[in-house]
KEKE-3310 file (N, C-alpha, C; in steps of 0.2 Angstrom, whole numbers, plus 5000, padded with zeros to 4 digits):
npx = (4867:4883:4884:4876:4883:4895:4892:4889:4901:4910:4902:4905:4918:4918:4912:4924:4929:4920:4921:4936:4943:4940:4952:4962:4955:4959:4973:4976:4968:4974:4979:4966:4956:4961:4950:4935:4921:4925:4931:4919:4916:4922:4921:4908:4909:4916:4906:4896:4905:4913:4925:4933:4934:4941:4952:4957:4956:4960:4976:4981:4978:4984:4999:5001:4994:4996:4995:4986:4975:4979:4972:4960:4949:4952:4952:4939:4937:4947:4940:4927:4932:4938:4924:4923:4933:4941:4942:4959:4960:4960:4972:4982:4981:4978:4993:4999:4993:4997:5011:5011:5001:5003:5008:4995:4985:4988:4983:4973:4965:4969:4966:4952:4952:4959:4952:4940:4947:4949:4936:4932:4942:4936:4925:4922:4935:4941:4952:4964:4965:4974:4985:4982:4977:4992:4999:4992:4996:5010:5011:5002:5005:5008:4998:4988:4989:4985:4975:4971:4974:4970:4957:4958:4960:4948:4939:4943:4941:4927:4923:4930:4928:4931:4939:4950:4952:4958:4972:4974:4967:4977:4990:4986:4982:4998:4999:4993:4988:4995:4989:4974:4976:4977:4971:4967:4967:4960:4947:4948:4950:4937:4928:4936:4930:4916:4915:4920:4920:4914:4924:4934:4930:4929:4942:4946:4939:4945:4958:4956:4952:4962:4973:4967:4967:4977:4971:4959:4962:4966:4967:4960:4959:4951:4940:4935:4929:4920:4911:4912:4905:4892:4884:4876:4877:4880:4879:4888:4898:4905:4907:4920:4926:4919:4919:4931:4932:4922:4930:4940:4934:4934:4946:4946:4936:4941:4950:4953:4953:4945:4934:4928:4925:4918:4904:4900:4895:4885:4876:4873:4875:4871:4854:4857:4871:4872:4865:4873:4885:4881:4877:4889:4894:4885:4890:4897:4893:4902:4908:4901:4901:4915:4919:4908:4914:4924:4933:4933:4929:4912:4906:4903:4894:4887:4878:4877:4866:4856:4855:4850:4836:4820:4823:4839:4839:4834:4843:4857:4852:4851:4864:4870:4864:4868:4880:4884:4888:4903:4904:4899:4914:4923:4930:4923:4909:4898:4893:4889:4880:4870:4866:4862:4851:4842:4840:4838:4823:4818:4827:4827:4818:4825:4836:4832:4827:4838:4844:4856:4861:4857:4858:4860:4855:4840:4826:4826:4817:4818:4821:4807:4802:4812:4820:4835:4841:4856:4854:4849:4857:4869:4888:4891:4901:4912:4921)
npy = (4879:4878:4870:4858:4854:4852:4843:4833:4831:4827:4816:4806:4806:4799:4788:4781:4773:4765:4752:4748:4737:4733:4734:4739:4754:4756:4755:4767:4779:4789:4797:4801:4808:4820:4825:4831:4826:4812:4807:4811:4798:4788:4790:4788:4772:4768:4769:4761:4749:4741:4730:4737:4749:4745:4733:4738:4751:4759:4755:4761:4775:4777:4777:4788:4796:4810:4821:4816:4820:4834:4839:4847:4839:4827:4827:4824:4812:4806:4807:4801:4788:4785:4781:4769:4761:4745:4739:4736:4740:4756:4758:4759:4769:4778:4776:4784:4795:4803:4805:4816:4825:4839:4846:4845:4848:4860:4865:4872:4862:4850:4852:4849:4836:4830:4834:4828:4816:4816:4818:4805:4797:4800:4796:4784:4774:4777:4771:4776:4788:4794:4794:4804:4816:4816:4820:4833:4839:4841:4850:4860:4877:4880:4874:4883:4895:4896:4900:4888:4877:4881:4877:4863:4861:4868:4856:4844:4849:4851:4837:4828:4827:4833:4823:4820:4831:4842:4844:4854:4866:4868:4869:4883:4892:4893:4901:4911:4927:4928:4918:4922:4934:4935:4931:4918:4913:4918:4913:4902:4903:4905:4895:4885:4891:4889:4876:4871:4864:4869:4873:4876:4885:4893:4897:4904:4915:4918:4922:4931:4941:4946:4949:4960:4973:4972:4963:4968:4982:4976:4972:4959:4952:4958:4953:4942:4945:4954:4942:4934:4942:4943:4931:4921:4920:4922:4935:4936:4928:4935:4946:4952:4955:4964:4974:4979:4986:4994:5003:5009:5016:5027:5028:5016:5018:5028:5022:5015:5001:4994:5003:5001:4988:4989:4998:4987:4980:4987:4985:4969:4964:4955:4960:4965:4967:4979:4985:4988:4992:5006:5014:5015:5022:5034:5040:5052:5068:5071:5062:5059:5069:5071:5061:5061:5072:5066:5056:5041:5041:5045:5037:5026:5034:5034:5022:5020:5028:5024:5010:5013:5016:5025:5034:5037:5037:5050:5056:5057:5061:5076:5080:5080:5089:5099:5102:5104:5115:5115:5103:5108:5114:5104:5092:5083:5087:5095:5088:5077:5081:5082:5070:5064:5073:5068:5054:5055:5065:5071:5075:5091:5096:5099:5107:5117:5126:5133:5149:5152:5144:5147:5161:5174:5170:5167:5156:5136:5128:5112:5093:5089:5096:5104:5093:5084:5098:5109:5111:5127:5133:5128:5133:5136:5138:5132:5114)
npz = (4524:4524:4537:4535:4526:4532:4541:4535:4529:4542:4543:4534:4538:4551:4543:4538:4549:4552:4551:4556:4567:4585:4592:4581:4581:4595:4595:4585:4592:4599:4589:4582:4590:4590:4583:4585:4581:4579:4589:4598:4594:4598:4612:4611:4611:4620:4632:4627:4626:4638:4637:4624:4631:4641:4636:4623:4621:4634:4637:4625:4628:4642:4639:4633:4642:4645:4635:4628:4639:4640:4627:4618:4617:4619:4633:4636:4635:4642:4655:4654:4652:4666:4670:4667:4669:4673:4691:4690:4682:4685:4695:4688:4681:4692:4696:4684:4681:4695:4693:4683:4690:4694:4683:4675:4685:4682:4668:4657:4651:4656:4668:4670:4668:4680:4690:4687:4690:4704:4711:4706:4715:4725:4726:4723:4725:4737:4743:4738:4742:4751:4743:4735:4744:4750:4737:4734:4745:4745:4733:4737:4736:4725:4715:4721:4717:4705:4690:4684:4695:4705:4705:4706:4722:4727:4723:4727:4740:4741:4739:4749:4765:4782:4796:4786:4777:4782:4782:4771:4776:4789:4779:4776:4784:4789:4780:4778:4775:4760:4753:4754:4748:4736:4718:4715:4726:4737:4731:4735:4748:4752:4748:4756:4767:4765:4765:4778:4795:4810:4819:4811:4804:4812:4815:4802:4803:4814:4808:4799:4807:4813:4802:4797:4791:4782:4775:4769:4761:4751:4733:4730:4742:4751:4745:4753:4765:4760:4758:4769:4776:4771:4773:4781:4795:4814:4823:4835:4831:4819:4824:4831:4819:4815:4823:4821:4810:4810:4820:4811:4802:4793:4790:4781:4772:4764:4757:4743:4739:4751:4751:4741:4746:4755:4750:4743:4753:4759:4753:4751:4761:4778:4785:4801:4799:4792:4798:4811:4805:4799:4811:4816:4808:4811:4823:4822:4819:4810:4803:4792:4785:4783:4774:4764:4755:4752:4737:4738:4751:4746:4741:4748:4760:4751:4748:4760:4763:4756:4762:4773:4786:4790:4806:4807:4794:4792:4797:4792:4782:4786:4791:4778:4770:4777:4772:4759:4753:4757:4750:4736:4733:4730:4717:4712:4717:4713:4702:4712:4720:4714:4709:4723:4725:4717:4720:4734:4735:4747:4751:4748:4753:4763:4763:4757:4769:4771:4767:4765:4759:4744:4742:4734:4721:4719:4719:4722:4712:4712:4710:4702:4697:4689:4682:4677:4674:4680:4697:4705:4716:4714:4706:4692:4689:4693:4690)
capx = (4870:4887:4882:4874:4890:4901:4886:4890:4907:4907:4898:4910:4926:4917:4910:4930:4933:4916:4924:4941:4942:4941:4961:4963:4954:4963:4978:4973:4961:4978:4977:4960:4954:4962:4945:4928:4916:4928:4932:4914:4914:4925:4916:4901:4911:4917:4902:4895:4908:4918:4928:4934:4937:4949:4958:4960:4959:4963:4983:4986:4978:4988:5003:5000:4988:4997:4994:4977:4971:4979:4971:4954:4942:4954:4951:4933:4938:4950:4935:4925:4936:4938:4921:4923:4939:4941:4948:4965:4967:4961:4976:4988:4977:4982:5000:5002:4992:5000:5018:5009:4997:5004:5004:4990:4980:4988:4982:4968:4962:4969:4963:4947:4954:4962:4944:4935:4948:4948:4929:4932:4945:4933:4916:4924:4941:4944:4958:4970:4963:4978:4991:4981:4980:4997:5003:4989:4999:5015:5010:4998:5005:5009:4991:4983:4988:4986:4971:4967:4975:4964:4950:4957:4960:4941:4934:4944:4936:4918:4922:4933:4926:4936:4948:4955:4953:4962:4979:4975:4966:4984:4996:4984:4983:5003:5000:4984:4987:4998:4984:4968:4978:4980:4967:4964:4970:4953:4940:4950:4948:4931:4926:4937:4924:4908:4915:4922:4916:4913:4930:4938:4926:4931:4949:4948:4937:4951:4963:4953:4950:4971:4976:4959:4969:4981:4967:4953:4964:4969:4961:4957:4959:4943:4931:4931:4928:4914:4909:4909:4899:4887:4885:4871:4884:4879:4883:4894:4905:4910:4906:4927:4930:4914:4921:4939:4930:4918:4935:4944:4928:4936:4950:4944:4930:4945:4955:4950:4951:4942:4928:4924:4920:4909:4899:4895:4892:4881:4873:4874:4876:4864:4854:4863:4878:4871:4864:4882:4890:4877:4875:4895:4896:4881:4892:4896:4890:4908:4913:4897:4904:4921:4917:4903:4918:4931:4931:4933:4921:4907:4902:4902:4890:4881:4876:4874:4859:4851:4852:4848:4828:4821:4827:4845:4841:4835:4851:4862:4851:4852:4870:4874:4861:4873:4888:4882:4894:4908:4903:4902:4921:4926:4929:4916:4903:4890:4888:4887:4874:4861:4864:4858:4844:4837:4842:4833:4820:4816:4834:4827:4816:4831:4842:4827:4826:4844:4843:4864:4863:4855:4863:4855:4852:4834:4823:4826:4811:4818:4821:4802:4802:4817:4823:4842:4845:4857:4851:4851:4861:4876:4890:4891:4909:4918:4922)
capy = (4875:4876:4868:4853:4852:4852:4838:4826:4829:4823:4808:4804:4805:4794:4781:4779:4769:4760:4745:4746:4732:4736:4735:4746:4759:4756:4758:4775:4781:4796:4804:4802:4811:4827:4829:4831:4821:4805:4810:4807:4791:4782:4790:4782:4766:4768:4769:4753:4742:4739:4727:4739:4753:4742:4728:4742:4759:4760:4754:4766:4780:4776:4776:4797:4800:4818:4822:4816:4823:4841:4840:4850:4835:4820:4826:4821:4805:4803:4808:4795:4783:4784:4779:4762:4755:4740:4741:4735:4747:4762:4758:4757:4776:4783:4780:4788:4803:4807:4809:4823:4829:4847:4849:4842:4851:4870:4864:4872:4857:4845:4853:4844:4829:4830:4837:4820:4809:4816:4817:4798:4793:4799:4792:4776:4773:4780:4766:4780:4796:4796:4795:4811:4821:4817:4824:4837:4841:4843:4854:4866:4881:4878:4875:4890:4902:4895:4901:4882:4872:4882:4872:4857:4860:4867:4850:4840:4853:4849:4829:4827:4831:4833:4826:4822:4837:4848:4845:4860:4870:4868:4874:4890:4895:4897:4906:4914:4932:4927:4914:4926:4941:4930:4931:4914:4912:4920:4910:4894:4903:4904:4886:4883:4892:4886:4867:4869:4864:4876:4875:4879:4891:4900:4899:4908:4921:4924:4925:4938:4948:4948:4951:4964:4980:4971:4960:4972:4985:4972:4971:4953:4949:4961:4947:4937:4950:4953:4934:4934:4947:4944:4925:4920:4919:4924:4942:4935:4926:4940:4954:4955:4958:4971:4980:4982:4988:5000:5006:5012:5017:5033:5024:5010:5022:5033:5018:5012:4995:4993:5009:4997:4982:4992:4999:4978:4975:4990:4983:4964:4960:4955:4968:4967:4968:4984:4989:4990:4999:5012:5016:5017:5029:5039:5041:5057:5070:5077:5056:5060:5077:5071:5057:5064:5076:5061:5055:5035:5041:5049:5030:5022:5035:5035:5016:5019:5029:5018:5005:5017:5020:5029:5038:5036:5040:5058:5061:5058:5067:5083:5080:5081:5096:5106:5102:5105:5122:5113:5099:5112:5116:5097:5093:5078:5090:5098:5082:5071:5084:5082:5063:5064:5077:5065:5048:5057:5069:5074:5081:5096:5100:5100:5113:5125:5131:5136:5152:5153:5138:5147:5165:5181:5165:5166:5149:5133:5124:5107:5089:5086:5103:5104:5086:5084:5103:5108:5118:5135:5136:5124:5136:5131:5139:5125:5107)
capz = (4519:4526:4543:4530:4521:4539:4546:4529:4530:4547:4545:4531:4541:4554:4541:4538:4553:4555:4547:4561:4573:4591:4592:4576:4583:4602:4591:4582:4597:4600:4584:4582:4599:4590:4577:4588:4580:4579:4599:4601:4593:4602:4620:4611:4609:4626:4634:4626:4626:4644:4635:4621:4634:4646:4632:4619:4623:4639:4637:4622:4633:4646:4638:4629:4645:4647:4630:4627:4643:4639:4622:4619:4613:4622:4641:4639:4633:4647:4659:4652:4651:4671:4673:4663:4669:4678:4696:4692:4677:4687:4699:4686:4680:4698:4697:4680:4685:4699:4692:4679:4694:4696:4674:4672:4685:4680:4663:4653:4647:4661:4674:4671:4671:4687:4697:4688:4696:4714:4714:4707:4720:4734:4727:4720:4725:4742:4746:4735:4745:4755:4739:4730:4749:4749:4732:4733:4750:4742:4731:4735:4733:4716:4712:4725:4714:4697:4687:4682:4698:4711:4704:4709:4725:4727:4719:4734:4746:4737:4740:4757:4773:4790:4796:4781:4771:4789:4781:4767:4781:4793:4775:4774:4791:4789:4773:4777:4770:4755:4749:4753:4745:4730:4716:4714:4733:4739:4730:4737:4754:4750:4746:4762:4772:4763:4766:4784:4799:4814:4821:4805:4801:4817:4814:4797:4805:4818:4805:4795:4810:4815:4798:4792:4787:4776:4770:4768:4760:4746:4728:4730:4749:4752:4743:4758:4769:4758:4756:4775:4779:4767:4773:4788:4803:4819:4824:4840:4826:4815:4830:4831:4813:4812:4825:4820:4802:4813:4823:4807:4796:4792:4786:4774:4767:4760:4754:4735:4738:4756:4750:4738:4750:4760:4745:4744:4762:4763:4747:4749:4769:4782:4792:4807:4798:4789:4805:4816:4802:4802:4818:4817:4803:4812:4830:4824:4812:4805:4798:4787:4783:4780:4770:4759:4753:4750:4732:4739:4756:4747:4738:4756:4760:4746:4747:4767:4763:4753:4764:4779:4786:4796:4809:4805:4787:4790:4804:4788:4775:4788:4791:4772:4770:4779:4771:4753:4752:4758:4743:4732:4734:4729:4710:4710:4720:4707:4702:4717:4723:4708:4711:4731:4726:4715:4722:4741:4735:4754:4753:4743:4760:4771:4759:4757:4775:4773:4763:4766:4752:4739:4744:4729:4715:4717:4723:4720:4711:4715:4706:4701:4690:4683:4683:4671:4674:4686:4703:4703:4718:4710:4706:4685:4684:4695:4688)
cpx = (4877:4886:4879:4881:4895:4899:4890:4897:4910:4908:4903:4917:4924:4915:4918:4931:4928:4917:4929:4937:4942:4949:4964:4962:4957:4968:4981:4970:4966:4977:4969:4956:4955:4956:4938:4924:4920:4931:4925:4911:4915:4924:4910:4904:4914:4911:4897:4896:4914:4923:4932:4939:4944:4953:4958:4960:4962:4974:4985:4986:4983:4996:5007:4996:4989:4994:4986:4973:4974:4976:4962:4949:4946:4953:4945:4934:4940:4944:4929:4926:4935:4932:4919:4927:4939:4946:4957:4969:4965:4967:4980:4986:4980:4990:4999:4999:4994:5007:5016:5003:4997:5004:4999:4984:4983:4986:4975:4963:4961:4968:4955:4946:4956:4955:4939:4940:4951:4940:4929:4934:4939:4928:4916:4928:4945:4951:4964:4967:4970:4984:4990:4982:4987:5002:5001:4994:5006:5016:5005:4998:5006:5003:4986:4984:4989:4979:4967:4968:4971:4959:4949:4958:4952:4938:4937:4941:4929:4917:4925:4931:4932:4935:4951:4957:4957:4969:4979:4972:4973:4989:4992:4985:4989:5004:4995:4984:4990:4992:4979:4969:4979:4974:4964:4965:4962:4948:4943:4947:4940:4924:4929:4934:4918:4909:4918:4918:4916:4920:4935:4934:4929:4937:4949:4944:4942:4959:4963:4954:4957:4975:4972:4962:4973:4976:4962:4957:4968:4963:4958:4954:4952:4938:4932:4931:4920:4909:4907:4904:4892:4882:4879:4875:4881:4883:4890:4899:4908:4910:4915:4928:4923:4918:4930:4939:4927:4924:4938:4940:4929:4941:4948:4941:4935:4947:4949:4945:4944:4936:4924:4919:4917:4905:4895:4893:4887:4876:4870:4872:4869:4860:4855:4870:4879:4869:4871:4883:4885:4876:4886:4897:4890:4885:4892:4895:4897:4912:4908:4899:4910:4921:4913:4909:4926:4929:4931:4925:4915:4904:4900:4896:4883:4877:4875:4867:4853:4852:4852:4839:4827:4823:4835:4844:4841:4839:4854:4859:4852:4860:4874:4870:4864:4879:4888:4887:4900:4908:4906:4911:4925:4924:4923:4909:4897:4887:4885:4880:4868:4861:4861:4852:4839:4837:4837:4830:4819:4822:4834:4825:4820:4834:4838:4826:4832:4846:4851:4867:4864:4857:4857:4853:4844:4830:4823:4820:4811:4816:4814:4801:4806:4823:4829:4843:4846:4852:4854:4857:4868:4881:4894:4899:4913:4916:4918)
cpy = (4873:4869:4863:4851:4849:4843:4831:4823:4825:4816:4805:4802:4799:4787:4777:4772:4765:4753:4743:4741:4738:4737:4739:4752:4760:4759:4767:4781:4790:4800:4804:4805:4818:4829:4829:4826:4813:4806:4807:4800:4787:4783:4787:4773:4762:4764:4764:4748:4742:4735:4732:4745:4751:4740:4734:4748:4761:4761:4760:4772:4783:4778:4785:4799:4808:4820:4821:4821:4833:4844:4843:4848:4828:4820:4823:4815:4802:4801:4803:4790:4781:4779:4771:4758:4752:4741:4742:4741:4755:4762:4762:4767:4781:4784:4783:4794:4806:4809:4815:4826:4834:4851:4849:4846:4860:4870:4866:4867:4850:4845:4849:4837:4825:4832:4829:4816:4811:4816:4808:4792:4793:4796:4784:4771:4776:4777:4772:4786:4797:4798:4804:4815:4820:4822:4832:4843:4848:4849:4861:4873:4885:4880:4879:4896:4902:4897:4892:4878:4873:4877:4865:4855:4862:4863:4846:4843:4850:4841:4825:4830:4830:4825:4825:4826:4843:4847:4854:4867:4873:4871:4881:4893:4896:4902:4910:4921:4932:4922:4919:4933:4939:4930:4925:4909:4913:4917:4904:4895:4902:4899:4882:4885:4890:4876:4865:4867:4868:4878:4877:4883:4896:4902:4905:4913:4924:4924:4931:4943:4949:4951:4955:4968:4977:4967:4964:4978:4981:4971:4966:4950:4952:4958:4943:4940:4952:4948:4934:4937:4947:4936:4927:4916:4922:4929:4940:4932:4932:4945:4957:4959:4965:4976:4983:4987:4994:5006:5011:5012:5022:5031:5019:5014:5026:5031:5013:5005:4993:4997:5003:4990:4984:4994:4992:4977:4979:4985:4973:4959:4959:4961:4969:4968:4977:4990:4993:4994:5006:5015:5017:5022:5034:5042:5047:5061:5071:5072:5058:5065:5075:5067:5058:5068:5072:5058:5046:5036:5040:5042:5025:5026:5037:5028:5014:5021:5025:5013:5005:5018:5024:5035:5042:5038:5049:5061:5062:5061:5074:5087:5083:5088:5102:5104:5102:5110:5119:5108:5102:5112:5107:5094:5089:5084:5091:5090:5076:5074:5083:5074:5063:5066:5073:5059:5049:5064:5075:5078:5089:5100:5103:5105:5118:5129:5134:5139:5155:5150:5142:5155:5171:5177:5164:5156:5143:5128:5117:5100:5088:5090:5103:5096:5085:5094:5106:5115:5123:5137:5133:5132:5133:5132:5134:5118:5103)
cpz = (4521:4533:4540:4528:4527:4541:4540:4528:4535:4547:4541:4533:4548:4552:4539:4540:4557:4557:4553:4567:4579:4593:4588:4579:4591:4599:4589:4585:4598:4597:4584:4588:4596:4584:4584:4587:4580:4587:4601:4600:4596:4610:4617:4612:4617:4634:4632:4625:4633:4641:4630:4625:4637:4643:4627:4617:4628:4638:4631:4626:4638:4646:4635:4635:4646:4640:4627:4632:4643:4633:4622:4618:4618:4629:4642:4638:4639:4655:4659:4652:4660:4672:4669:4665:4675:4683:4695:4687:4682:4692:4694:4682:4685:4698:4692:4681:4690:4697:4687:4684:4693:4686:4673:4675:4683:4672:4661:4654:4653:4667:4677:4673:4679:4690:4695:4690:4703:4715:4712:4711:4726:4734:4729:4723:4732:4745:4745:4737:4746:4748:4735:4736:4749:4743:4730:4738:4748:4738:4731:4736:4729:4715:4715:4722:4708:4693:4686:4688:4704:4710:4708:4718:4729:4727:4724:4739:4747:4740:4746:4759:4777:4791:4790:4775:4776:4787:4775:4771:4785:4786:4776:4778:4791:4783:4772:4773:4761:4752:4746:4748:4734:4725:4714:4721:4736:4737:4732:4747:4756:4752:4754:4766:4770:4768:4775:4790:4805:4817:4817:4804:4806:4815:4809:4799:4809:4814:4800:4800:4812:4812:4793:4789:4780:4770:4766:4763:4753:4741:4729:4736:4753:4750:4746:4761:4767:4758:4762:4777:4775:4768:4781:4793:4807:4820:4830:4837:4824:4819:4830:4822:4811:4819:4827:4813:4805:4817:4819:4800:4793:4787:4780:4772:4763:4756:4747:4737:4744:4756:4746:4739:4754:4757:4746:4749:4763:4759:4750:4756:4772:4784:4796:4804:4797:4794:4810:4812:4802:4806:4818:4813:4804:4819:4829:4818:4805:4802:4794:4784:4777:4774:4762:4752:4749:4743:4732:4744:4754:4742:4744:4757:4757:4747:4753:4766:4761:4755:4771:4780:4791:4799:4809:4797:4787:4792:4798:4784:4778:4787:4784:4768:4771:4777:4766:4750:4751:4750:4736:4729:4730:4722:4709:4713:4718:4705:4708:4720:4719:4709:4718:4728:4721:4715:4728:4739:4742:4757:4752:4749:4764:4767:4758:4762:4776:4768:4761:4755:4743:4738:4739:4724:4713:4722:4717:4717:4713:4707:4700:4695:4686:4683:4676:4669:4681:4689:4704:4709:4718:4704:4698:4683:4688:4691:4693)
residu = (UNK:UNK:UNK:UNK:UNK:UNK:UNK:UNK:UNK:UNK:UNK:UNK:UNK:UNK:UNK:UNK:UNK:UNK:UNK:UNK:UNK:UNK:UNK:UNK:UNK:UNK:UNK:UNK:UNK:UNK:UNK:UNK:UNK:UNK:UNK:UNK:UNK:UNK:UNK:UNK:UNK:UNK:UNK:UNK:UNK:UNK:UNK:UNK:UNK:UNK:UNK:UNK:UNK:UNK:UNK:UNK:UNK:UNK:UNK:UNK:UNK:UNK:UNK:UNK:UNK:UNK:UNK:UNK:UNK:UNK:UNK:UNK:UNK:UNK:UNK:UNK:UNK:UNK:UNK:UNK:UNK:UNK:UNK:UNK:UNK:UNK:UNK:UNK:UNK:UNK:UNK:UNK:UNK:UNK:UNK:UNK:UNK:UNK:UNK:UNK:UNK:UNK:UNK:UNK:UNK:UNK:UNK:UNK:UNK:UNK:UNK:UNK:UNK:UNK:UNK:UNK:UNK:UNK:UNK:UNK:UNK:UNK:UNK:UNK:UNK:UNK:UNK:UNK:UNK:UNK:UNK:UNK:UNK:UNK:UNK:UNK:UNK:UNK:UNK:UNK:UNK:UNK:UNK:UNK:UNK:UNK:UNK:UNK:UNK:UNK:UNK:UNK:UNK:UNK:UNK:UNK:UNK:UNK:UNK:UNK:UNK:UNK:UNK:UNK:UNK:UNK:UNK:UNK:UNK:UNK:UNK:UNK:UNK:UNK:UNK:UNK:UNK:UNK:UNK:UNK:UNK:UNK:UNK:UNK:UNK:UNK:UNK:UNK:UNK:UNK:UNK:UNK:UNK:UNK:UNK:UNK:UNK:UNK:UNK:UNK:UNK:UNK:UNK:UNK:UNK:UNK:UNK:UNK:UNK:UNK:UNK:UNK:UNK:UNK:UNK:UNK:UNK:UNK:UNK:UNK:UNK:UNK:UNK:UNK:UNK:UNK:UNK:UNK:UNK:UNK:UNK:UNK:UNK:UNK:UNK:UNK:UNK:UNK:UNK:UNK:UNK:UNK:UNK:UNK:UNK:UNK:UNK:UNK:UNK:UNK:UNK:UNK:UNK:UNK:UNK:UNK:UNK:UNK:UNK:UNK:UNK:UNK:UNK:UNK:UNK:UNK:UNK:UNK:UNK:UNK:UNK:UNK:UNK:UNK:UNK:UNK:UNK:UNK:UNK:UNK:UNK:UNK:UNK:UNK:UNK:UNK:UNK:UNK:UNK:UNK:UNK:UNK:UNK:UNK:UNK:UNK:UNK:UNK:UNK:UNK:UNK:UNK:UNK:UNK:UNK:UNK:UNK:UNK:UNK:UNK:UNK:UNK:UNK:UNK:UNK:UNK:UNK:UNK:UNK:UNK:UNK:UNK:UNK:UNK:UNK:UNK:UNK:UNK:UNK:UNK:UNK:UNK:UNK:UNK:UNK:UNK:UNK:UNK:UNK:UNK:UNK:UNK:UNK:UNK:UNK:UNK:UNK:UNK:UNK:UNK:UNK:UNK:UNK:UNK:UNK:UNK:UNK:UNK:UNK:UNK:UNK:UNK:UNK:UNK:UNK:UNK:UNK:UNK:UNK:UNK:UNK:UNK:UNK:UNK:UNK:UNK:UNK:UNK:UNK:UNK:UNK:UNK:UNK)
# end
């Protein structure tokens, strides 16, 4: 009933201004832009009359365009409006968007507005590429770390190819960990590796693998790290940065942030990618050991098994078999132990020939039996 009541009211506040000329409602178009359903009228009235759009919405528009286009019912307007006006008024459109460019794209609201007209300059209107790369230029450190302005430099990404999108690639590369470390920094780098071409792609690979530890070691700067290796790249491409990651495997799997980007890669990356690191964290038995035992490690290793087969699986199920005692001693222990022995049943076999494990406690019956209580040789008085 209410939603009835709303619908009639509605109609009522739009049958208002059925009567206005097209110059009245031109006139009034700013206030009216702030209710929803009279917003939609005048995009309906938009959208079927060119003439209404250019002689009498347009100019008032133009004249409040910051204002209408930061407003939460007027941006659509604005963005509709683009696609009506005649060459000379969208000229007269590009200069006044450009001197509110950088509001307008760290704007909620006009952020939108700014991404419909760079996909419109580049479909439509390409003669004024140069003036929005210019201003984009200007500014784009401003907007590579703004929750709304990132966007619009992504949506120039999405719609300029090379070469004239290699001016935003040239500012990054001087700013390469300071972007990528950046929370809205990193999905721009992102979007700049999806839309690049192969020589640009390479470069950001050699500036990831130059500056890996600071990056890989950062809450944010780790999701392309992730992005990459999770991405159909030939192994000769990212071969350096896998094996600067492989070099200091001991290292990262300790470290919160970088333990955590490996969990994803074990999870997420290719097979060769998951392959290398494997066979990196299998070279010796006592990084499984140490690892196992570390409260960041022992999730690296946990997500290596599971996307371990094989041969290589049972080296690590042995490896962690003998080093159960030691677990023990580590406050997460009792627990992490009941989760392996019931995540890799075939772990039960390997800890039963090792009667050191279970000591005077009697025999373990094993997951399948006693499934949700712990194992009798888990020592229940430690944490």
């Amino acid at each position: 009933q209410k939603k009835f009541s709303d619908s009639m009211e509605n109609n009522r506040n739009i049958s208002k201004y059925l009567s206005f000329s097209d110059e009245s409602l031109g006139k009034l178009s700013v206030f009216l832009i702030k209710e929803q359903n009279l917003c939609r009228y005048i995009q309906d009235k938009v959208n079927s009359s060119s003439s209404f759009a250019n002689e009498h919405l347009f100019p008032n528009i133009l004249d409040n365009l910051k204002e209408v286009s930061v407003d939460t019912f007027g941006n659509y307007l604005v963005q509709i409006l683009m696609d009506a006006l005649y060459p000379e008024n969208f000229k007269l459109l590009v200069n006044k968007i450009l001197v509110h460019f950088v509001e307008l794209s760290n704007s909620c609201h006009g952020t939108r507005v700014i991404q419909k007209f760079v996909q419109k300059v580049s479909k439509t209107y390409p003669a004024y590429l140069k003036l929005v790369s210019n201003k984009l230029s200007e500014n784009l450190m401003i907007l590579v770390t703004n929750q709304y302005g990132n966007h619009v430099i992504q949506e120039y990404l999405s719609n300029v190819n090379y070469p004239t999108n290699d001016f935003i690639y040239q500012i990054f590369y001087k700013h390469f960990t300071k972007v990528v470390n950046n929370k809205h920094g990193c999905c721009v780098i992102q979007t700049l590796f999806t839309e690049g071409t192969f020589e640009q792609k390479k470069k950001i690979l050699t500036y990831i693998e130059e500056n890996l530890k600071q990056i890989f070691e950062d809450k944010f700067g780790n999701f392309i790290i992730q992005f990459i290796l999770s991405e159909k790249i030939n192994m000769s491409d990212i071969k350096p940065i896998l094996s600067k990651i492989g070099e200091n495997l001991e290292h990262f799997s300790r470290i919160r942030n970088s333990s955590n980007a490996l969990e994803k890669i074990f999870e997420n990356s290719t097979d060769d990618v998951k392959n290398y690191l494997l066979n990196e964290l299998n070279k010796t038995s006592s990084l499984i050991s140490d690892l196992i035992c570390d409260e960041n490690g022992n999730f690296v290793v946990q997500k290596a098994l599971l996307a371990a087969k094989g041969e290589i699986y049972m080296k690590m199920l042995k490896v962690i078999s003998c080093t159960l005692n030691r677990l023990k001693k580590v406050k997460f222990g009792n627990n992490l132990i009941i989760r392996l022995l019931y995540a890799h049943p075939v772990l039960e076999k390997l800890i039963c020939k090792n009667d050191f494990i279970y000591g005077n406690k009697g025999n373990y019956s094993g997951p399948a039996e006693n499934k949700g209580k712990m194992p009798n040789f888990i020592n229940t008085d430690s944490s």
